[in-house]
C-alpha positions as CSV (number, residue, x, y, z in Angstrom):
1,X,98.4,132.4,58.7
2,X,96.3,134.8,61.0
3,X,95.4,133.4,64.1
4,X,93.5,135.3,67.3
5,X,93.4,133.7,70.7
6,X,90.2,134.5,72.9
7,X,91.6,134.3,76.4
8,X,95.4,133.8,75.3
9,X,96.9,134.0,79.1
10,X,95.6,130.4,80.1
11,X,98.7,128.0,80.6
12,X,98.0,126.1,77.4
13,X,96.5,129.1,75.5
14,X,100.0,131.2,75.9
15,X,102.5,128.0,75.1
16,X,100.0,127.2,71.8
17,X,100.3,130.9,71.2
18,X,103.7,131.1,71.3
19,X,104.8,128.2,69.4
20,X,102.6,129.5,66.5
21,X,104.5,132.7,66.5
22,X,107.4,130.7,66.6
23,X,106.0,128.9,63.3
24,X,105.6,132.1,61.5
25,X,101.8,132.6,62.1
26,X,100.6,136.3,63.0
27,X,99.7,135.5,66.4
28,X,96.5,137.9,68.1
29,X,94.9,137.7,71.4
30,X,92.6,138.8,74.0
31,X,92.3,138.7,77.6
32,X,90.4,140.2,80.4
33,X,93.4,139.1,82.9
34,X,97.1,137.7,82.6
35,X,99.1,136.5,85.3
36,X,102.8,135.7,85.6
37,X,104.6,133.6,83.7
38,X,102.1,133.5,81.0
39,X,102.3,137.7,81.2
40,X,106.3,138.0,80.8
41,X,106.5,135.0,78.4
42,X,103.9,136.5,75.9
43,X,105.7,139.9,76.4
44,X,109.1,138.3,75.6
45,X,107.1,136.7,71.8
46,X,105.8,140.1,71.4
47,X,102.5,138.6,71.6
48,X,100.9,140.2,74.3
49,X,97.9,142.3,74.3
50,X,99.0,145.7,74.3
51,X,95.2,146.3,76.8
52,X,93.7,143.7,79.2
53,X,90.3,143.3,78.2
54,X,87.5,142.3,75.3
55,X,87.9,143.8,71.9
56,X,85.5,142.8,69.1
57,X,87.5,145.1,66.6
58,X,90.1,142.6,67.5
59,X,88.0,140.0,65.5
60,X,88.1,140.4,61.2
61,X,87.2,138.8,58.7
62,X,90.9,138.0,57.5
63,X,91.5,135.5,60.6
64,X,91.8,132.1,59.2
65,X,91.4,130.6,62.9
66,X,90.1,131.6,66.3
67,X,91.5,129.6,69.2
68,X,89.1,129.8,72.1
69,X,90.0,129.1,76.0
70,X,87.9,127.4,78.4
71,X,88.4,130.7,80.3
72,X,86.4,132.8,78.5
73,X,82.7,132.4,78.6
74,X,80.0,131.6,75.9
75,X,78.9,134.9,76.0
76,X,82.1,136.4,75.4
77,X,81.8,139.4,72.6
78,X,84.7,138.2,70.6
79,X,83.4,135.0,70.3
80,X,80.0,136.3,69.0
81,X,81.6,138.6,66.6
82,X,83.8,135.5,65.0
83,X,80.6,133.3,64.5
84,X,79.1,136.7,63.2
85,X,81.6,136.7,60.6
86,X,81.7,133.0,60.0
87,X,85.2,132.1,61.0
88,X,86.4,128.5,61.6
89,X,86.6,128.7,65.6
90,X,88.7,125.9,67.8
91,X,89.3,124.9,70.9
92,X,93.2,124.4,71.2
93,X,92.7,120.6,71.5
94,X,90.7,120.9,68.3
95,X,93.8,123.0,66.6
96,X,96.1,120.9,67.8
97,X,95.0,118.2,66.1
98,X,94.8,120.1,63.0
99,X,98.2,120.5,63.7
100,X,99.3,117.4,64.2
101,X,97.1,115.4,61.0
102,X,99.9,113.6,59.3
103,X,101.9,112.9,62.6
104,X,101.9,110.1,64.8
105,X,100.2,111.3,67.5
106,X,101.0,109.7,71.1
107,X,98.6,110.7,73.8
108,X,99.0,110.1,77.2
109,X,95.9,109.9,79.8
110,X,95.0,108.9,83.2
111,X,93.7,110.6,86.0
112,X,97.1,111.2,87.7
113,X,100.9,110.8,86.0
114,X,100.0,112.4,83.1
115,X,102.6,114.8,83.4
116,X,105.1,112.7,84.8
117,X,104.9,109.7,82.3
118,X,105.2,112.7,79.9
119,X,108.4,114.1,80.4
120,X,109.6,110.5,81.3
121,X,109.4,110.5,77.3
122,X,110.4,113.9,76.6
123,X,113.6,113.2,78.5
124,X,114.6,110.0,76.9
125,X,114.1,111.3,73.4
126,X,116.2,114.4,74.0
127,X,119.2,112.3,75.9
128,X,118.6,109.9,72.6
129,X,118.6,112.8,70.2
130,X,115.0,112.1,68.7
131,X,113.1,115.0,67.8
132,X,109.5,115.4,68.4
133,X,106.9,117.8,68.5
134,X,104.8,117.9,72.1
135,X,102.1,119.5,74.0
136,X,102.7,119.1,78.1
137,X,99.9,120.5,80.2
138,X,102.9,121.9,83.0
139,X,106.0,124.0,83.2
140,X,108.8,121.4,82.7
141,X,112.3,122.2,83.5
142,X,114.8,123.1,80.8
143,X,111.9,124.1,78.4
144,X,110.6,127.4,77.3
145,X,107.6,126.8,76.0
146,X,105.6,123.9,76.3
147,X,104.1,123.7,72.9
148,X,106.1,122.1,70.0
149,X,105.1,121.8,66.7
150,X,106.8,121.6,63.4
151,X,106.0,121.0,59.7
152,X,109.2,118.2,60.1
153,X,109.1,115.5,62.8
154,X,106.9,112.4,62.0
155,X,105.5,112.1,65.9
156,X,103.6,114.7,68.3
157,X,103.7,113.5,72.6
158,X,100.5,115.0,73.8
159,X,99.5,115.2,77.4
160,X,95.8,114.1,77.6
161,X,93.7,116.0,79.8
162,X,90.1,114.8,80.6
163,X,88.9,118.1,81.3
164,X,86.3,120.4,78.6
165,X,87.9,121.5,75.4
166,X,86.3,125.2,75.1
167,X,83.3,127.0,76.6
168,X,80.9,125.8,73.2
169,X,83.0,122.6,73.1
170,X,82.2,120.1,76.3
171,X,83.8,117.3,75.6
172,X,87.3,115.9,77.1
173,X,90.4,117.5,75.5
174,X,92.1,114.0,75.4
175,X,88.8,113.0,72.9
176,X,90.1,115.4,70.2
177,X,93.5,113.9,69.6
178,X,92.5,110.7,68.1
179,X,95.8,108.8,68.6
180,X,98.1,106.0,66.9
181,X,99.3,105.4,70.7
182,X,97.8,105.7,73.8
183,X,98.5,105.2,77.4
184,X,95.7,105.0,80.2
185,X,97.8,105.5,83.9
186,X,95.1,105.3,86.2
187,X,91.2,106.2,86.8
188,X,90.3,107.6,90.3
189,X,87.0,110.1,90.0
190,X,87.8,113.9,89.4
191,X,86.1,117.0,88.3
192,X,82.8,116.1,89.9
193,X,81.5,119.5,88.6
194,X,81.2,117.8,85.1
195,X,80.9,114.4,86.1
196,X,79.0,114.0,89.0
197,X,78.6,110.1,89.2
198,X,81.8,108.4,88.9
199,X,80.9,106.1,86.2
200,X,80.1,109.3,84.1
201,X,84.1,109.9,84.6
202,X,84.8,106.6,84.0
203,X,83.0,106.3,80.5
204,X,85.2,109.9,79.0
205,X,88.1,106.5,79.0
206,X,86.4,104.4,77.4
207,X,85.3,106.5,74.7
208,X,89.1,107.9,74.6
209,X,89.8,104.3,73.9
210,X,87.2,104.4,71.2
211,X,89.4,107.1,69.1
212,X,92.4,105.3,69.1
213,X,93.3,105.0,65.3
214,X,92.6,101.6,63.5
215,X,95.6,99.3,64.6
216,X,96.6,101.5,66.6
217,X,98.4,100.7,69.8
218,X,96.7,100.7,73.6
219,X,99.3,100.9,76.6
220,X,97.5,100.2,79.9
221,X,98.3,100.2,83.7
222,X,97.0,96.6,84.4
223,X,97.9,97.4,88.2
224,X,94.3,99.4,88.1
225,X,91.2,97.1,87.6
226,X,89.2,100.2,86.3
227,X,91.9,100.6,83.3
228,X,92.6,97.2,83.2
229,X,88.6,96.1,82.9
230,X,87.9,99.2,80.0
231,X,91.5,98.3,77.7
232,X,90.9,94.6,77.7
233,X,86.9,95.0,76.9
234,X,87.5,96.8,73.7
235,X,86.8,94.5,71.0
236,X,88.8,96.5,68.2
237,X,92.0,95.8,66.0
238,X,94.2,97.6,68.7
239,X,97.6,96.1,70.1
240,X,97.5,95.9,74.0
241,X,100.2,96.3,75.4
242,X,99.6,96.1,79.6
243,X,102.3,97.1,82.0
244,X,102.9,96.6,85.3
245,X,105.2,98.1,88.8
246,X,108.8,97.0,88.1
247,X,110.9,95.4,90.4
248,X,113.4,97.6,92.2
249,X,115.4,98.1,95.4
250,X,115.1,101.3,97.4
251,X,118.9,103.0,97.9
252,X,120.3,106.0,99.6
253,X,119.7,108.4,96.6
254,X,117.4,107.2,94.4
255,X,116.5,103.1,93.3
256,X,118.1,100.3,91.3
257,X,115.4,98.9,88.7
258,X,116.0,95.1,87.4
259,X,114.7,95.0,83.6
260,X,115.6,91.6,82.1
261,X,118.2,90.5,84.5
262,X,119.9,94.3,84.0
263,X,120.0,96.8,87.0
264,X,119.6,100.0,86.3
265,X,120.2,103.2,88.7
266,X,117.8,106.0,88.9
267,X,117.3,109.3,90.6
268,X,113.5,108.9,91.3
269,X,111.9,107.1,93.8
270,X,108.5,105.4,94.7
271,X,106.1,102.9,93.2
272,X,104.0,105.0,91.0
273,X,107.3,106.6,89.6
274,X,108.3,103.3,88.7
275,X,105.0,102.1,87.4
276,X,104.9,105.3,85.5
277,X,108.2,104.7,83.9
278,X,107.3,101.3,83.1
279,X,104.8,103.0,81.0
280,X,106.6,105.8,79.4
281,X,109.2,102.7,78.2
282,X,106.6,101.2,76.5
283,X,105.3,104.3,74.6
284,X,109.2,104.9,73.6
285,X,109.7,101.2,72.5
286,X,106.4,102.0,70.0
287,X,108.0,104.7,68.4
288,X,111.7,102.7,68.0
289,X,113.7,102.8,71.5
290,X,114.5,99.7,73.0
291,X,114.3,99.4,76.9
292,X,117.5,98.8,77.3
293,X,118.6,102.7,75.8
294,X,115.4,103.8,77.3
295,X,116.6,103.0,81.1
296,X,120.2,104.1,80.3
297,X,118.8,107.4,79.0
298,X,116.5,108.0,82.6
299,X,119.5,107.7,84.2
300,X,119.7,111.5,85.7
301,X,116.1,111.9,85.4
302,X,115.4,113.3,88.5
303,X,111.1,113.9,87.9
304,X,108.8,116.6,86.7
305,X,108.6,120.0,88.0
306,X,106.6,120.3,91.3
307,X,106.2,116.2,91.4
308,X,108.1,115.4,94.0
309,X,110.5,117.8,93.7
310,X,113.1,118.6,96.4
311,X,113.3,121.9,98.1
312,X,116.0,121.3,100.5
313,X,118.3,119.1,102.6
314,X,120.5,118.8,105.4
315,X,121.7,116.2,107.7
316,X,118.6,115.9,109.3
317,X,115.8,117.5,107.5
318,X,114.9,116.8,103.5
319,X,111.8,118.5,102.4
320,X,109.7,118.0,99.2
321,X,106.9,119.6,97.3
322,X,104.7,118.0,95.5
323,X,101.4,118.9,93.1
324,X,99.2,115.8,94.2
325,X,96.0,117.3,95.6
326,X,93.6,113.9,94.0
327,X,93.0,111.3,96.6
328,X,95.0,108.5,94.7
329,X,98.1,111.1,94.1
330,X,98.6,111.9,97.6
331,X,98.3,108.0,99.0
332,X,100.9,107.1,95.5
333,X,103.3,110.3,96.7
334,X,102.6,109.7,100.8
335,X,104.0,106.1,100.2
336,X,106.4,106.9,98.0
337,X,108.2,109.4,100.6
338,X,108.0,107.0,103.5
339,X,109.2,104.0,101.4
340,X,112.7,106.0,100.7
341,X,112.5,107.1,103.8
342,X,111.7,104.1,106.1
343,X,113.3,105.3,109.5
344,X,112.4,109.1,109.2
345,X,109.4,110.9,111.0
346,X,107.2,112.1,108.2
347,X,104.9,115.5,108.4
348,X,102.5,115.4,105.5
349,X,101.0,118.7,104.8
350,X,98.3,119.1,102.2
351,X,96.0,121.7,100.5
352,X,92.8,121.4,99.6
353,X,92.3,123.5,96.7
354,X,90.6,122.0,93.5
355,X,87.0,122.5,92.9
356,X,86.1,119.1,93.6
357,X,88.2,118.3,97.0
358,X,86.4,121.4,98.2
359,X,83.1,119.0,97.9
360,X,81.8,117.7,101.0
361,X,80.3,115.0,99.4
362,X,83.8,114.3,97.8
363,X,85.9,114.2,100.9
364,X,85.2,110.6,101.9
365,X,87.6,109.7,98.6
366,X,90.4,110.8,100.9
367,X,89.8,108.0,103.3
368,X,93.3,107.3,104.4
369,X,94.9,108.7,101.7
370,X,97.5,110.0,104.1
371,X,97.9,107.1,106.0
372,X,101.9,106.4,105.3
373,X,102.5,109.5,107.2
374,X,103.4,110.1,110.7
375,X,101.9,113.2,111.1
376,X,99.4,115.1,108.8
377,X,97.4,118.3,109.0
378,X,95.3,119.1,106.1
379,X,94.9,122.6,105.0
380,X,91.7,124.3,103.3
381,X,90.7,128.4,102.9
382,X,87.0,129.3,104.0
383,X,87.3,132.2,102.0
384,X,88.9,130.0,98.3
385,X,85.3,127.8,99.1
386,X,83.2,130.5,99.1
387,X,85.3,132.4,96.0
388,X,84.3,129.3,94.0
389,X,80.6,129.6,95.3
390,X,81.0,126.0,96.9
391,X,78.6,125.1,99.7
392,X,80.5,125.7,103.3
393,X,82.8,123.1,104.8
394,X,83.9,122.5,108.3
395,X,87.1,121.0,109.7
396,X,85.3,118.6,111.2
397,X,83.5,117.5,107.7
398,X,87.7,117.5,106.3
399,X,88.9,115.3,109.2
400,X,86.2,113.1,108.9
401,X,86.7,112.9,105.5
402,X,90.2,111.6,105.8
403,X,89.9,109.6,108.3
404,X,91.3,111.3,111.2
405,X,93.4,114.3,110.4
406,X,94.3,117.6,111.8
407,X,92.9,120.0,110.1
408,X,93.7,124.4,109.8
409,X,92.1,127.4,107.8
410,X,94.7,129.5,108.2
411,X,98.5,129.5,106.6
412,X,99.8,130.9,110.2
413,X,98.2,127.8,111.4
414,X,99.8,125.8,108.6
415,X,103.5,127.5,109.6
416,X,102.9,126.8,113.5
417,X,102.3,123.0,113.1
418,X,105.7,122.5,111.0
419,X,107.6,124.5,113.3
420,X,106.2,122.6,116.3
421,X,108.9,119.9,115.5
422,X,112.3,119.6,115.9
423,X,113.1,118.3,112.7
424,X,115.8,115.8,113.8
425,X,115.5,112.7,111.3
426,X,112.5,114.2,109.4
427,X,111.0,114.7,106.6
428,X,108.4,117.3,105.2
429,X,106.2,117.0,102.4
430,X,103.7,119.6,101.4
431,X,101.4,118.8,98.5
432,X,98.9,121.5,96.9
433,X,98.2,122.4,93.6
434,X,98.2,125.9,95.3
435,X,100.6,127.0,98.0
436,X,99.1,127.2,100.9
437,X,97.7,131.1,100.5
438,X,101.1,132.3,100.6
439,X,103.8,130.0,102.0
440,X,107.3,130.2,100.4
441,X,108.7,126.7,100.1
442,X,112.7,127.8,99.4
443,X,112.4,130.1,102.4
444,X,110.4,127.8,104.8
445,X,112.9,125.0,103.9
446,X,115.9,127.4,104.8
447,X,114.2,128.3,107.9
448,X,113.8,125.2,109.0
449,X,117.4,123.8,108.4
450,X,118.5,127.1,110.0
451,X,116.6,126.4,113.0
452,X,118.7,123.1,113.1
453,X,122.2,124.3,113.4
């Protein structure tokens, strides 16, 4: 098989491409920029383009497939010379289903925990020895590519992204996959550039719903009246299966969950951890794992990369990073902190960054979403607003937004309101999908616990 990828650096793009070559497939592909790690990991396959740029020549007749990324644009040359020529053209949700058509095929959606509920699975079927094949939308510890797919295992974990398939292909990824079993984690309005009203967002679940497989199974947060409303409304021959928060006891390192009169100890921490895992047991006890093995197996689970992941700690100072930017993941990860954490000072720092918390008419969803912390500042660029031709923001528009924040446009700014503390029973929690413009989280952490001694 010949495929050719039209924008192949993209974070899916590169994992899809490499697991093809991984396959066997002659893998091709075009790009008019690649960053690190997609750059060094396609270099490693001996899949990258040898130039950065379009190539129509790169486009022949003897493709069977061309994958297209939601990078490129509908004007892209390559893309004009493959309907020229009449070859079958996906988007990589589209060719991931061909992948995946006489698999199980689990999807997991929601507006946040995707990832996390995700490699909840991932991690239990590994510590149980089950192999599966996966897609995961992030860079997950212990993994090298985040793409799986064989012509052997019977079952396919795909993350389920909401988001457009391909620039000629506008609906949700998540709408491709057509599952056996699916999860909805949560609904909280996001990408207001495609879905400007929230009930537009609101209906891309619902139909998701719609293309679970006849009998298939539906696993619902029933904690989330959205979710909970659009599962139980579907009048189809699907299994519901709603779950719920568990109940657990906060500890020094971690939390004790009680499942059927059994404790269990874990490594995470936080309601919407647990809620998630809650979830991810009942997607695992579909495919054959009991609970029981399930908790036994999360055990040293210690979360997804950049989800509330720990950067360093001391005596007095721990400090986290986390990728919640959405107004729902930073109140779930704010709370979460100050739960473990009950009788520390907490400094919430977060970025805005995405297309649609750069909104003003957005920011009012951030209404105390940083309320469980004891200080916050909330950071935003002037200059990443007008890169994504946004109209102009002011601090005062951010703080108002929030509900009473302190606001900065500039990292130096950032920096100076951390170190203004002493750091003596603290904790720090900075939460971007970004970083800030520039701030180095290992060497700020070391810094700071330096400045302690």
């Amino acid at each position: 098989m010949k495929v050719h990828f039209i924008a192949i650096g993209g974070s899916a793009m590169h994992n899809l491409a490499i697991a093809l070559s991984r396959k066997g497939y002659e893998v091709s592909g075009s790009d008019d920029e690649i960053f690190e790690p997609s750059k060094g990991r396609l270099k490693k396959e001996g899949i990258l383009p040898a130039t950065i740029g379009w190539d129509e020549s790169r486009v022949t007749s003897d493709l069977d497939a061309v994958i297209l990324g939601m990078h490129a644009r509908e004007n892209n040359p390559e893309l004009a010379k493959a309907k020229e020529l009449g070859l079958k053209i996906f988007s990589y949700p589209e060719y991931i289903y061909e992948q995946s058509k006489n698999k199980k095929r689990v999807v997991i959606g929601g507006s946040h925990g995707k990832t996390t509920i995700t490699s909840m699975i991932l991690h239990a079927l590994n510590e149980l020895n089950m192999d599966v094949d996966y897609m995961v939308g992030a860079q997950l510890e212990g993994y090298d590519c985040m793409v799986k797919l064989t012509k052997a295992n019977e079952v396919i974990i795909l993350e389920g992204d909401e988001y457009l398939s391909s620039p000629i292909d506008r609906r949700p990824k998540f709408h491709l996959y057509k599952p056996h079993v699916a999860l909805i984690s949560g609904i909280a309005w996001d990408h207001i550039n495609v879905f400007p009203k929230y009930e537009d967002y609101v209906d891309q679940f619902s139909i998701f719903c719609d293309k679970i497989e006849k009998d298939g199974v539906l696993i619902y947060n029933e904690e989330d009246d959205t979710v909970k409303s659009i599962s139980e409304n579907k009048n189809r021959d699907l299994e519901l299966r709603p779950y719920k928060s568990p109940n657990y006891n906060v500890v020094e390192n971690g939390t004790v969950l009680t499942w059927d009169g059994v404790d269990y100890p874990l490594a995470i921490f936080g309601q919407h951890n647990l809620q998630n895992l809650v979830g991810a047991m009942n997607v695992c006890q579909s495919i054959g794992v009991e609970p029981d093995s399930f908790f036994k197996a999360m055990k040293n689970f210690t979360g997804a990369g950049k989800r509330l992941e720990k950067v360093t700690e001391s005596k007095d100072l721990v400090m986290y990073k986390d990728f919640a930017h959405s107004p729902s993941k930073l109140k779930a990860t704010t709370a979460a902190v100050k739960e473990q954490f009950p009788n520390r000072t907490l400094v919430a720092c977060m970025e805005l960054h995405t297309f649609s918390s750069l909104q003003k008419a957005f920011l009012p969803e951030y209404k105390d979403a940083m309320q469980d912390a004891d200080e916050a500042l909330v950071y935003f660029s002037p200059s990443v607003v007008e890169h994504k031709k946004l109209p102009p923001i002011s601090e005062k528009d951010v703080s108002e937004g929030f509900g009473g924040v302190e606001v900065a446009t500039k990292t130096q700014d950032v920096l100076d309101f951390i170190r203004s503390f002493d750091w003596k029973n603290k904790v720090l929690l900075m939460m971007s999908s970004g970083n800030f413009d520039g701030i180095d989280y290992d060497k700020l952490g070391e810094d700071l616990v330096s400045s302690e001694k």
